[in-house]
PDB file as gemmi writes it, atoms N, CA and C in Angstrom:
CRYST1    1.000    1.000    1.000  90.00  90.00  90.00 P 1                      
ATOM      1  N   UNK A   1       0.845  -1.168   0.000  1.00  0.00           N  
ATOM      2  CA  UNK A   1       0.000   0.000   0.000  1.00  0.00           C  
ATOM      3  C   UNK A   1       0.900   1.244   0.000  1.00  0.00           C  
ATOM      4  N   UNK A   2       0.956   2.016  -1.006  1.00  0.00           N  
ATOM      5  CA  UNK A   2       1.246   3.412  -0.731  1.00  0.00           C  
ATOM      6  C   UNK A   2       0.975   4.434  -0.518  1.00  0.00           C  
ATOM      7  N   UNK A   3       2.258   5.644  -0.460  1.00  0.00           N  
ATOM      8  CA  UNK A   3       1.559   6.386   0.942  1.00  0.00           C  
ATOM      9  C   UNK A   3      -0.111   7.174   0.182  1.00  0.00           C  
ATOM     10  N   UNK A   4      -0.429   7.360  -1.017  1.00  0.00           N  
ATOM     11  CA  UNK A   4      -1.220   8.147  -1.629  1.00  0.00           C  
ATOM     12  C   UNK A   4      -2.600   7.382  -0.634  1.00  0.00           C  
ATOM     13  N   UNK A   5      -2.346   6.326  -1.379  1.00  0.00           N  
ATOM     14  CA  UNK A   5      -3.900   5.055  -0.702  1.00  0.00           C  
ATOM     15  C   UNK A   5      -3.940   5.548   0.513  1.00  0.00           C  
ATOM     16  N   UNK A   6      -2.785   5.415   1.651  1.00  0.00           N  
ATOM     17  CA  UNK A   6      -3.056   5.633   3.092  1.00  0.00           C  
ATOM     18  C   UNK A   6      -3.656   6.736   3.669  1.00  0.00           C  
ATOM     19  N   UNK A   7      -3.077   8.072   2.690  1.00  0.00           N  
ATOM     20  CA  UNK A   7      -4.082   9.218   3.242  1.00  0.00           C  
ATOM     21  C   UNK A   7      -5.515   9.224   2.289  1.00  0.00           C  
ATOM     22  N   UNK A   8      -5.471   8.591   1.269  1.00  0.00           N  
ATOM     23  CA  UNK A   8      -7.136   8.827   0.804  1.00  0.00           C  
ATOM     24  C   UNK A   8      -6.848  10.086   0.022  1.00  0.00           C  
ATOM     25  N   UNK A   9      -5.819  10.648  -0.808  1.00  0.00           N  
ATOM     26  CA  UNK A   9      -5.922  11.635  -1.592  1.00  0.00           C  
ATOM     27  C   UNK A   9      -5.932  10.947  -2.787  1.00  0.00           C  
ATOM     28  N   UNK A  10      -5.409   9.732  -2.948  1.00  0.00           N  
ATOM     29  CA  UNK A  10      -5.695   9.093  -4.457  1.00  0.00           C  
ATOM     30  C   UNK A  10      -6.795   9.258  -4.884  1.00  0.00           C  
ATOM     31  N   UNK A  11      -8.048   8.838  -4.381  1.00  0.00           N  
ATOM     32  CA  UNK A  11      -9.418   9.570  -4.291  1.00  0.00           C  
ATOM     33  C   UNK A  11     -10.395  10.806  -4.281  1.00  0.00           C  
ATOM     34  N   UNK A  12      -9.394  11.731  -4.213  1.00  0.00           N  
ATOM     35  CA  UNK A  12     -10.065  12.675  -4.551  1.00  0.00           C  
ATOM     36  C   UNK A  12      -9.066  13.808  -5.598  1.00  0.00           C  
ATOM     37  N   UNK A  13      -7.770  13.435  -5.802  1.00  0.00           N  
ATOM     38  CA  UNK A  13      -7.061  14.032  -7.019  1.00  0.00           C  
ATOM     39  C   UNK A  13      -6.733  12.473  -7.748  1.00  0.00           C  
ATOM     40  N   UNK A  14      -7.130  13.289  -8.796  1.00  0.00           N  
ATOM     41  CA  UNK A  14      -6.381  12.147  -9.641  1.00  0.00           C  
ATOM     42  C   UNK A  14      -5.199  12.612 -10.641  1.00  0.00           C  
ATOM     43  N   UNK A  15      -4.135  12.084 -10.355  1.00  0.00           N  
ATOM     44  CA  UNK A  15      -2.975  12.257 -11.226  1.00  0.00           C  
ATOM     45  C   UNK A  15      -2.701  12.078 -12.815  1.00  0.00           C  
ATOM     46  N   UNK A  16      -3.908  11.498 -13.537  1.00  0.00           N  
ATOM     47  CA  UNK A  16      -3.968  11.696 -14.632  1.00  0.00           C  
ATOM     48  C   UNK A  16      -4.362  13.300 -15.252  1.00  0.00           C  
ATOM     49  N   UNK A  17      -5.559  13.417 -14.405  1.00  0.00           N  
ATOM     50  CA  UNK A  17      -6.621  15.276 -14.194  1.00  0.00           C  
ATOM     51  C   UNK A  17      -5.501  15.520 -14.308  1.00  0.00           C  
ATOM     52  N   UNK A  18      -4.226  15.817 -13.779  1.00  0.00           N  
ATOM     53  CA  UNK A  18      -3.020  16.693 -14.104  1.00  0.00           C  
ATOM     54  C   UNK A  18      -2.228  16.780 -14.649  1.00  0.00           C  
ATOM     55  N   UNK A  19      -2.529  17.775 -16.046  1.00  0.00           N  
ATOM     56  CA  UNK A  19      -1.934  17.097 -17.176  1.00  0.00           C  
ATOM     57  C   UNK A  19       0.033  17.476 -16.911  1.00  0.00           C  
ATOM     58  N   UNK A  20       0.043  18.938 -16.753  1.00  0.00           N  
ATOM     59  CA  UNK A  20       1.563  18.992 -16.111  1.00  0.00           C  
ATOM     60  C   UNK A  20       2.495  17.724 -15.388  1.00  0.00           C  
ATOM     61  N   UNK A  21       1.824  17.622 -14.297  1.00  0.00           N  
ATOM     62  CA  UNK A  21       2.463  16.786 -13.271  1.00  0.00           C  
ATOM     63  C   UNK A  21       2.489  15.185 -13.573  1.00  0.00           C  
ATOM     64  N   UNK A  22       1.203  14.952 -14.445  1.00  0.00           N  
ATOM     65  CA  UNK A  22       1.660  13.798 -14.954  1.00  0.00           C  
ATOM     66  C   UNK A  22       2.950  13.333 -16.185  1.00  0.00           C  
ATOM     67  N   UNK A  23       3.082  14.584 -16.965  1.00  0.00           N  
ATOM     68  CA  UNK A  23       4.075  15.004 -17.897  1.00  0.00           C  
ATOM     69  C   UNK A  23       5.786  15.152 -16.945  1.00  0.00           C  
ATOM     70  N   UNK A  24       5.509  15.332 -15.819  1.00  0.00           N  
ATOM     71  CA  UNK A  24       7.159  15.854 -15.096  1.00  0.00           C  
ATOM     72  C   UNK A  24       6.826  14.085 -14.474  1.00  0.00           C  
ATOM     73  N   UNK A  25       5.573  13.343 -14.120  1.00  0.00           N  
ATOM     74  CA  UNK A  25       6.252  12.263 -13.051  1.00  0.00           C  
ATOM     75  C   UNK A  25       5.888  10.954 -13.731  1.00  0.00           C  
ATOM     76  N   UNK A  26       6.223  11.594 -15.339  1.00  0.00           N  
ATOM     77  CA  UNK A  26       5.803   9.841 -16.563  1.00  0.00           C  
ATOM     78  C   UNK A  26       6.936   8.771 -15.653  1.00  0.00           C  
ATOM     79  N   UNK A  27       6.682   7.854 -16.059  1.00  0.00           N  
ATOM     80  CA  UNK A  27       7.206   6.497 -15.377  1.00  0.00           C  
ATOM     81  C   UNK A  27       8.162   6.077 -16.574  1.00  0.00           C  
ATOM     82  N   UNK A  28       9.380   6.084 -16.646  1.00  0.00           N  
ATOM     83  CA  UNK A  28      10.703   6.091 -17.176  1.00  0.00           C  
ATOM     84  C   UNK A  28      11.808   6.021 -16.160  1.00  0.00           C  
ATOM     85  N   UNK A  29      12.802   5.330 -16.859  1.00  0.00           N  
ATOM     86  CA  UNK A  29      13.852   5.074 -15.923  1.00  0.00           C  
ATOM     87  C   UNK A  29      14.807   7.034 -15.735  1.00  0.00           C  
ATOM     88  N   UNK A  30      15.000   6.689 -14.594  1.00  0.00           N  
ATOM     89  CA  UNK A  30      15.975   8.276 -14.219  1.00  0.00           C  
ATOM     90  C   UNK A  30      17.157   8.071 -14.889  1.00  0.00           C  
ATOM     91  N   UNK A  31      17.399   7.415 -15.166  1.00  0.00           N  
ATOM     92  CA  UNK A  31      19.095   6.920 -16.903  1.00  0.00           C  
ATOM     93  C   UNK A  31      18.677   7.954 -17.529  1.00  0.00           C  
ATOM     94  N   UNK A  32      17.371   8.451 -18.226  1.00  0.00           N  
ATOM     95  CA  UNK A  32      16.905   9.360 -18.964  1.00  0.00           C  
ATOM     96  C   UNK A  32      16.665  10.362 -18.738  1.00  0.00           C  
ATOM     97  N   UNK A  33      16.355  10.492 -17.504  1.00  0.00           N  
ATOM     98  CA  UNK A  33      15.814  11.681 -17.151  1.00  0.00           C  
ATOM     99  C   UNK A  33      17.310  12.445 -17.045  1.00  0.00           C  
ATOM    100  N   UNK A  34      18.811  11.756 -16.208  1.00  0.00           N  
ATOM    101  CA  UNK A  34      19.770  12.401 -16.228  1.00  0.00           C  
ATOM    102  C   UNK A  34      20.464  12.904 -17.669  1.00  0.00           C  
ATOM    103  N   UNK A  35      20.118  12.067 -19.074  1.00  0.00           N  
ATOM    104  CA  UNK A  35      20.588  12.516 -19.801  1.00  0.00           C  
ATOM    105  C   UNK A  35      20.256  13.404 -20.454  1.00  0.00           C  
ATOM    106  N   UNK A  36      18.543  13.665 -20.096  1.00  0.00           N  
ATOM    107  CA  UNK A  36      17.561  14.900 -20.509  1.00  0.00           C  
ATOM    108  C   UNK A  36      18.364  15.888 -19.950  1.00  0.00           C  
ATOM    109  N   UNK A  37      18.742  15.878 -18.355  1.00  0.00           N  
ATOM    110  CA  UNK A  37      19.354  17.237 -17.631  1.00  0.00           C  
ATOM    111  C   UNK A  37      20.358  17.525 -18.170  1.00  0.00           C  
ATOM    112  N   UNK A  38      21.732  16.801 -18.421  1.00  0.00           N  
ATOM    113  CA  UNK A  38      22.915  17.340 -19.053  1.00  0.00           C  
ATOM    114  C   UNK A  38      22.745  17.647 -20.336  1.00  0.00           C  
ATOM    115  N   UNK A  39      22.010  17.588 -21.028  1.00  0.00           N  
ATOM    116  CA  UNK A  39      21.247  18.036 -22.181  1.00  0.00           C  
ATOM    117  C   UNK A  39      20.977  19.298 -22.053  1.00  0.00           C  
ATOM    118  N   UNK A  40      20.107  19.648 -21.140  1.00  0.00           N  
ATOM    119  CA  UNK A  40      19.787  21.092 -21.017  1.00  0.00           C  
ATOM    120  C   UNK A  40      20.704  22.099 -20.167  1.00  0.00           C  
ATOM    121  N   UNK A  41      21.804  21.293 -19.468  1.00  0.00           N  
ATOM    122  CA  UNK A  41      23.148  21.808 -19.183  1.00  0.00           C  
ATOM    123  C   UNK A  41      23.818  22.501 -20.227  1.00  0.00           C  
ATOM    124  N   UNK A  42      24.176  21.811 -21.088  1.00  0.00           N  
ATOM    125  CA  UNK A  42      25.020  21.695 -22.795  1.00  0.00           C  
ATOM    126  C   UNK A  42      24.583  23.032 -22.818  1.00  0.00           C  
ATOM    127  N   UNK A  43      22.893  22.897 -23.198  1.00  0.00           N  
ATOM    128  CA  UNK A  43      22.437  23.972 -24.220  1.00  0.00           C  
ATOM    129  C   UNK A  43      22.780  25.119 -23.190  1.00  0.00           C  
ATOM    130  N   UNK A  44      22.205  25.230 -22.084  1.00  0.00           N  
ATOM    131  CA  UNK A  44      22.364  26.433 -21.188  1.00  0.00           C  
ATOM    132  C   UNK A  44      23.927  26.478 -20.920  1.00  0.00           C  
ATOM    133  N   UNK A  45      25.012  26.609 -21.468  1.00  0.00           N  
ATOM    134  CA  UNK A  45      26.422  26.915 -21.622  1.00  0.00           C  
ATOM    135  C   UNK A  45      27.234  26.740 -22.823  1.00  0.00           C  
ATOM    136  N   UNK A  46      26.023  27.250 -24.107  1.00  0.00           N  
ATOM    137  CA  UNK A  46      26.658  27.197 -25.150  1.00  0.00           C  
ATOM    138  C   UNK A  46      27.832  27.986 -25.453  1.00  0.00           C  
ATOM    139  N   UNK A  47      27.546  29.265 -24.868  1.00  0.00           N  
ATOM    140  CA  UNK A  47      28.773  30.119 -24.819  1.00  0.00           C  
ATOM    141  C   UNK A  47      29.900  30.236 -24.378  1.00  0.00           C  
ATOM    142  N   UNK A  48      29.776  29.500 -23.331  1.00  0.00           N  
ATOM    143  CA  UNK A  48      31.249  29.198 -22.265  1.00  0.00           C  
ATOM    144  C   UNK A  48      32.409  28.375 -23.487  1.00  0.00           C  
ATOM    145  N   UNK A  49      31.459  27.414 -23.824  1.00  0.00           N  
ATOM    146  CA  UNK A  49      32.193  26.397 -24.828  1.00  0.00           C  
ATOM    147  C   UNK A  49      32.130  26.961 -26.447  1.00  0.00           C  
ATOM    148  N   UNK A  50      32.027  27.945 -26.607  1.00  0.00           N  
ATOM    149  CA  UNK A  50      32.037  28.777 -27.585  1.00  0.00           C  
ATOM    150  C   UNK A  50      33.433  29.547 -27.486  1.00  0.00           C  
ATOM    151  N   UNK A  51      33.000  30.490 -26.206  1.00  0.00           N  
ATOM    152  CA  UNK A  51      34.465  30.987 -25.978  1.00  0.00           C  
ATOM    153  C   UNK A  51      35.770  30.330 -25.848  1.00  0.00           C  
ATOM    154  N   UNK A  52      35.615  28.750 -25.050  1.00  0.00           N  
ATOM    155  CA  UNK A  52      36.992  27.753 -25.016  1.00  0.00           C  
ATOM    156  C   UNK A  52      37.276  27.905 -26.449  1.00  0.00           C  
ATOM    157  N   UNK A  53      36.599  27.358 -27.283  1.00  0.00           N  
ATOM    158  CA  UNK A  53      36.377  27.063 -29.044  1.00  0.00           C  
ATOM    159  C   UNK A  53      37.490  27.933 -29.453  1.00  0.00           C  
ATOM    160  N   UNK A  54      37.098  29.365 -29.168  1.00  0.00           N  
ATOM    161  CA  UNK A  54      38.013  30.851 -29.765  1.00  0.00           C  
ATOM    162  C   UNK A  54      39.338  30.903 -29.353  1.00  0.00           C  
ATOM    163  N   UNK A  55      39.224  30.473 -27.640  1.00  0.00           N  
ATOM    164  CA  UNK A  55      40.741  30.531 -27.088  1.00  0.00           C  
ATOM    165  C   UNK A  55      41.690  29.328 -27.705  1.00  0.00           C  
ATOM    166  N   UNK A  56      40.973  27.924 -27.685  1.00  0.00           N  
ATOM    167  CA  UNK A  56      41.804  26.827 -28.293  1.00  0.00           C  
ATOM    168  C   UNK A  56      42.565  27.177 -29.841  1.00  0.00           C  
ATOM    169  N   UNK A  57      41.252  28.331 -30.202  1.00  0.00           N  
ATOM    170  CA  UNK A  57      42.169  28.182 -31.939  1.00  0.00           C  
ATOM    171  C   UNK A  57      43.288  29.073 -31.786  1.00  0.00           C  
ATOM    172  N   UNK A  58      42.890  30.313 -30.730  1.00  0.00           N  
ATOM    173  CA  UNK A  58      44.583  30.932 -31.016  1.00  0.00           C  
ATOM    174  C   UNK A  58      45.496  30.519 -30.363  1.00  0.00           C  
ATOM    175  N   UNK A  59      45.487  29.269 -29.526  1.00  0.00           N  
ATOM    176  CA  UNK A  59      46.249  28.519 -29.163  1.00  0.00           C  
ATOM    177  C   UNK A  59      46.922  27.198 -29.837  1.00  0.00           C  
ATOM    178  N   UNK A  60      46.383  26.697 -30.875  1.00  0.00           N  
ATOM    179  CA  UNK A  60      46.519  25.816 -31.671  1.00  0.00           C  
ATOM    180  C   UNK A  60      47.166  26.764 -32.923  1.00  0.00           C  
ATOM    181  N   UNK A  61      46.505  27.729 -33.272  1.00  0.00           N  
ATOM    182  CA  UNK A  61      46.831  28.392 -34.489  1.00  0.00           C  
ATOM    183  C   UNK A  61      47.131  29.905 -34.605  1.00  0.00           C  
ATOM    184  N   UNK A  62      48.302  29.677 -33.690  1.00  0.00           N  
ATOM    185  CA  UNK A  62      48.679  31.233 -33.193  1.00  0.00           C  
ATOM    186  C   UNK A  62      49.431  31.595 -34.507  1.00  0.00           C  
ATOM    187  N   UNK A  63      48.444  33.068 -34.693  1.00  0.00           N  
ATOM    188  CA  UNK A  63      48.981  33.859 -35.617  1.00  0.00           C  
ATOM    189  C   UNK A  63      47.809  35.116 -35.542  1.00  0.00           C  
ATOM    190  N   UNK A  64      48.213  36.286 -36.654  1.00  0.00           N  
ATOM    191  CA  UNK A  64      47.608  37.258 -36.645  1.00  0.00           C  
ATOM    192  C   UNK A  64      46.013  37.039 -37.582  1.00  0.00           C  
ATOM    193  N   UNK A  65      45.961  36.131 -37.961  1.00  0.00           N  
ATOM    194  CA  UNK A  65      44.131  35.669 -38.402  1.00  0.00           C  
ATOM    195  C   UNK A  65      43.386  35.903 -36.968  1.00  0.00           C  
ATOM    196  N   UNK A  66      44.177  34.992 -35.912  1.00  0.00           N  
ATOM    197  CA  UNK A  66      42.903  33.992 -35.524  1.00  0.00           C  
ATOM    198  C   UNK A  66      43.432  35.437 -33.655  1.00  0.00           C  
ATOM    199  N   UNK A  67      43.858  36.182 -33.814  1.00  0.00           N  
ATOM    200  CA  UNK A  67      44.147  37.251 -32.952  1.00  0.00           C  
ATOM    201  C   UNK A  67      43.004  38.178 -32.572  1.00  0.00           C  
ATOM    202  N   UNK A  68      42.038  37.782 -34.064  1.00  0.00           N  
ATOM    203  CA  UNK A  68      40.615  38.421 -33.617  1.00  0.00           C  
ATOM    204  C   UNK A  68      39.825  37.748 -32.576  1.00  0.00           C  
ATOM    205  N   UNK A  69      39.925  36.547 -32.495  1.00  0.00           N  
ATOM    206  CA  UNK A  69      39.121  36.207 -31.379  1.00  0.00           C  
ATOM    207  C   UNK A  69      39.354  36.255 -30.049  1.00  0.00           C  
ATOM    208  N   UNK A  70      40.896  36.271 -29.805  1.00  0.00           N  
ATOM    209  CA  UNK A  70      40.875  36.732 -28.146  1.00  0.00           C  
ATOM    210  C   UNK A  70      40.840  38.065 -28.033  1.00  0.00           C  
ATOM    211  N   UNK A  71      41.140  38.932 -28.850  1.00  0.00           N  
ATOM    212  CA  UNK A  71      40.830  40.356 -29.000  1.00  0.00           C  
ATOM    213  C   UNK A  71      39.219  41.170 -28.906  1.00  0.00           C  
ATOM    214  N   UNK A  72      38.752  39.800 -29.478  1.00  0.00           N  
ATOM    215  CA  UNK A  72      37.026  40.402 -29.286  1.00  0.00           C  
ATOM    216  C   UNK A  72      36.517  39.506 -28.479  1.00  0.00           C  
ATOM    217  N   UNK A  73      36.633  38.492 -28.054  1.00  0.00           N  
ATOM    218  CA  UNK A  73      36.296  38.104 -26.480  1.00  0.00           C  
ATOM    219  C   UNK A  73      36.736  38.598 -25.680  1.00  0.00           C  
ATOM    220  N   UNK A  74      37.703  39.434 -24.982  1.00  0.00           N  
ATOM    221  CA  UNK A  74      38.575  39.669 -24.048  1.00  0.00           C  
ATOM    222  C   UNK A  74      38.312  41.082 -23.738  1.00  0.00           C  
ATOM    223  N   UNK A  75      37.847  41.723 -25.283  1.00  0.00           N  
ATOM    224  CA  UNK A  75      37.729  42.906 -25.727  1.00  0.00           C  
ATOM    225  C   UNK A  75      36.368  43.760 -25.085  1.00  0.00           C  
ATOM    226  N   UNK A  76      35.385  42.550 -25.553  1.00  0.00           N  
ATOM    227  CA  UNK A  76      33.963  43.015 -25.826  1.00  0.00           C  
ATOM    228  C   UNK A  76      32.935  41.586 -25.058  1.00  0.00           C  
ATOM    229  N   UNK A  77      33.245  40.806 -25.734  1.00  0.00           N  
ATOM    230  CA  UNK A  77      32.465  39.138 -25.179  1.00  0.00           C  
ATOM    231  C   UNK A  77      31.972  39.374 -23.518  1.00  0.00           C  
ATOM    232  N   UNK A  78      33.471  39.356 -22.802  1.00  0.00           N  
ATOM    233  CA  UNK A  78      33.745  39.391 -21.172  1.00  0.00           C  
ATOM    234  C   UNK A  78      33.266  40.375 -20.922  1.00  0.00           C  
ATOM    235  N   UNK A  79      33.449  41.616 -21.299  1.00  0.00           N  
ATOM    236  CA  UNK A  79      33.425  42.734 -20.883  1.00  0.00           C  
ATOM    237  C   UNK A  79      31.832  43.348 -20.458  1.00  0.00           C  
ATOM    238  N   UNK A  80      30.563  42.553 -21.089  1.00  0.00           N  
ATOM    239  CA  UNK A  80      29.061  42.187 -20.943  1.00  0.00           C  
ATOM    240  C   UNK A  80      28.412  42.091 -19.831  1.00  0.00           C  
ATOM    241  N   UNK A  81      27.930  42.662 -19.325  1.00  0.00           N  
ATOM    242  CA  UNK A  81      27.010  42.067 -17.846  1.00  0.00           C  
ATOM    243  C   UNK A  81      26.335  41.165 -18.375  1.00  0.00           C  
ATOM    244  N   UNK A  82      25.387  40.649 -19.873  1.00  0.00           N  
ATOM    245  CA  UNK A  82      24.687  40.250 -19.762  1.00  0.00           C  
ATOM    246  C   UNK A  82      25.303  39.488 -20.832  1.00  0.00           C  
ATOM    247  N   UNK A  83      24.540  38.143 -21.920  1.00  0.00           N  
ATOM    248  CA  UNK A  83      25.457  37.748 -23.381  1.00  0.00           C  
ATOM    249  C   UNK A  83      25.358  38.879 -24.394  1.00  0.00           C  
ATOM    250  N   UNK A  84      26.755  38.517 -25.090  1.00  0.00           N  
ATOM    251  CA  UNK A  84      26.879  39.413 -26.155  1.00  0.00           C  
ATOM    252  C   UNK A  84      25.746  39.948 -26.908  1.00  0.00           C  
ATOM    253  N   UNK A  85      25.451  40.929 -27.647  1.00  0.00           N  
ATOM    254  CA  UNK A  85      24.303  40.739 -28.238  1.00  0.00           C  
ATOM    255  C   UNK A  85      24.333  39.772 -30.071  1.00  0.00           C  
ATOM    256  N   UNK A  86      23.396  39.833 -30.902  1.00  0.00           N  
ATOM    257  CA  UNK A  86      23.537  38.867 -31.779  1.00  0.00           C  
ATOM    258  C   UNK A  86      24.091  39.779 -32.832  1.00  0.00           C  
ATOM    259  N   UNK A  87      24.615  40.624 -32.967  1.00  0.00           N  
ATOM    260  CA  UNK A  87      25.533  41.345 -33.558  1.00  0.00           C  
ATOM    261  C   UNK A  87      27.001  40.765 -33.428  1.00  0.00           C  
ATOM    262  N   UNK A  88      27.055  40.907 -32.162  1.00  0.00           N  
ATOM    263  CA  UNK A  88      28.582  39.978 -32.102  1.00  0.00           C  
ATOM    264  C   UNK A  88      28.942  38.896 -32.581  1.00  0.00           C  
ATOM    265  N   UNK A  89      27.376  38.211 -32.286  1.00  0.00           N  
ATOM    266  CA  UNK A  89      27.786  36.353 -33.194  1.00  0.00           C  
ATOM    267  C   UNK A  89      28.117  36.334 -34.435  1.00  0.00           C  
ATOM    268  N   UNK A  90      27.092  37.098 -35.001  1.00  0.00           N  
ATOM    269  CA  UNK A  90      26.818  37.284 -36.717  1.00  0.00           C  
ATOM    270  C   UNK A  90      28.364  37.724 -37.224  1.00  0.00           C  
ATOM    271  N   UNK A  91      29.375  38.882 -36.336  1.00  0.00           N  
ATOM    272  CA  UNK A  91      30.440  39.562 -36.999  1.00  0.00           C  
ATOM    273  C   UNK A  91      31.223  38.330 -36.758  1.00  0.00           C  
ATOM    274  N   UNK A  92      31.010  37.681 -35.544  1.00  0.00           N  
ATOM    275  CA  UNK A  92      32.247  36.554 -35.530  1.00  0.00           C  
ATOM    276  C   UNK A  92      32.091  35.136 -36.435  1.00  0.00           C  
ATOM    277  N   UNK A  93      30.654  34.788 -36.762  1.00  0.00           N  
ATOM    278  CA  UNK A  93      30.223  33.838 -38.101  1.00  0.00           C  
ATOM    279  C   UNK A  93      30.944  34.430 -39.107  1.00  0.00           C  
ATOM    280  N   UNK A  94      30.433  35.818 -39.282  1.00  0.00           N  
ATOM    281  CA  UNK A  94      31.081  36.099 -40.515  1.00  0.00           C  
ATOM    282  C   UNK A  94      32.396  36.207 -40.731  1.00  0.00           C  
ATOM    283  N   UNK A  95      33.007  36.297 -40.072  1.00  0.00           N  
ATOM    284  CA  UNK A  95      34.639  36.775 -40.277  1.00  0.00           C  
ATOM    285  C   UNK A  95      35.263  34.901 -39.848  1.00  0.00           C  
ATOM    286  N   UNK A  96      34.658  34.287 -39.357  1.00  0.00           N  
ATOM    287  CA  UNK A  96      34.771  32.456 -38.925  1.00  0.00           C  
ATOM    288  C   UNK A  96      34.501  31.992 -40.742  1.00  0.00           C  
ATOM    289  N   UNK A  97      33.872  32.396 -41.290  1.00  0.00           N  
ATOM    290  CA  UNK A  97      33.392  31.864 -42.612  1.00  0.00           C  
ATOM    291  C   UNK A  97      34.154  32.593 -43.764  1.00  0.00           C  
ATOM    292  N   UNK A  98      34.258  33.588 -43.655  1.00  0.00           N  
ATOM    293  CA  UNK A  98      35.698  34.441 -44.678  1.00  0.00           C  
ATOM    294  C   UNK A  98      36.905  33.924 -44.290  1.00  0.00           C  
ATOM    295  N   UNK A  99      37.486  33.755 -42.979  1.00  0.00           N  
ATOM    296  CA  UNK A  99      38.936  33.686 -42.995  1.00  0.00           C  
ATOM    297  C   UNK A  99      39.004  31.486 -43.391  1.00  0.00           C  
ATOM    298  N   UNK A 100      37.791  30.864 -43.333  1.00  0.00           N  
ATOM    299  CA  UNK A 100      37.840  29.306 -43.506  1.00  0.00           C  
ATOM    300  C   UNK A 100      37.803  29.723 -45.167  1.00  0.00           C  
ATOM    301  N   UNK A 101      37.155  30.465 -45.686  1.00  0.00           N  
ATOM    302  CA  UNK A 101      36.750  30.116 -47.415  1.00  0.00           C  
ATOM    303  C   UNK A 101      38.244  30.833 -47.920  1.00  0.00           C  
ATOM    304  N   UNK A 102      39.261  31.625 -47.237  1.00  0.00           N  
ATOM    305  CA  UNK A 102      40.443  32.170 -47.662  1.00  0.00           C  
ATOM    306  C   UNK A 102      41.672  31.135 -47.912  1.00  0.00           C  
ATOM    307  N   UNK A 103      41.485  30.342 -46.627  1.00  0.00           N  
ATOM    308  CA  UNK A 103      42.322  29.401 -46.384  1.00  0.00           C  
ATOM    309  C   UNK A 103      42.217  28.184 -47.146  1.00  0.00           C  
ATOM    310  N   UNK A 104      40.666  27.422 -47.089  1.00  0.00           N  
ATOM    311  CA  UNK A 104      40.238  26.614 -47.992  1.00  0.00           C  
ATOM    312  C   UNK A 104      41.034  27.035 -49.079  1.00  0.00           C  
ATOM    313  N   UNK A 105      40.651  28.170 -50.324  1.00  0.00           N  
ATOM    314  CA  UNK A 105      41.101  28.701 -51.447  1.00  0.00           C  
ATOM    315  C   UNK A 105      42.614  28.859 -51.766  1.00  0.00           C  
ATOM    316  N   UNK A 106      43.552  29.499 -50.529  1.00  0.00           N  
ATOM    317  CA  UNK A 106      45.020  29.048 -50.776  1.00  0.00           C  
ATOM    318  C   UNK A 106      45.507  27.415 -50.647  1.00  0.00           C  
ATOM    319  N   UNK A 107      44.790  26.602 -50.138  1.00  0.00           N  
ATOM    320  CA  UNK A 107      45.514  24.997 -49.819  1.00  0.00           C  
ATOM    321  C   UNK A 107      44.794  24.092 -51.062  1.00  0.00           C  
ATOM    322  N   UNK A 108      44.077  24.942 -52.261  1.00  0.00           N  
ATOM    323  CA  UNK A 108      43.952  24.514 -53.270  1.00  0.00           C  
ATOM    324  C   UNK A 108      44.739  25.026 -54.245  1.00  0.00           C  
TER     325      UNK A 108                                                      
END                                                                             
């Protein structure tokens, strides 16, 4: 007998009636449920691992290309109370996608 039966609330809520709570307490193993959470870890610290991304390349590929990115993280990125705005992404896509189609084009 569980504890719901013992107080007699099984009987007067029913846990299906709730469509939320039946949605957060579906019957699945917690294996899933932990890989749901680090999942939504990932996504909620895309940027952290965005910024490693920038520091690894001018560390791997130190030179004056890739000088823009600790220059404009360090610069502007950090410097944010809040995330960059989507201006910043777009200039750093774009200039991530010119300096790859430059390089591509000289190693042909």
């Amino acid at each position: 007998m569980n504890l719901l039966q013992q107080t007699g609330i099984d009987s007067k809520i029913k846990l299906k009636d709730m469509k939320k709570t039946w949605e957060y307490t579906r019957t699945y193993s917690m294996f899933w449920r932990y890989i749901e959470t680090l999942f939504y870890i990932l996504i909620s610290n895309t940027e952290n691992f965005t910024y490693f991304a920038m520091l690894l390349s001018m560390y791997t590929n130190a030179g004056l290309i890739t000088f823009f990115y600790p220059m404009s993280l360090f610069g502007y990125a950090l410097l944010n109370e809040v995330r960059p705005s989507y201006k910043y992404w777009r200039i750093i896509l774009t200039y991530s996608i010119i300096i790859l189609t430059i390089k591509f084009s000289c190693s042909l």
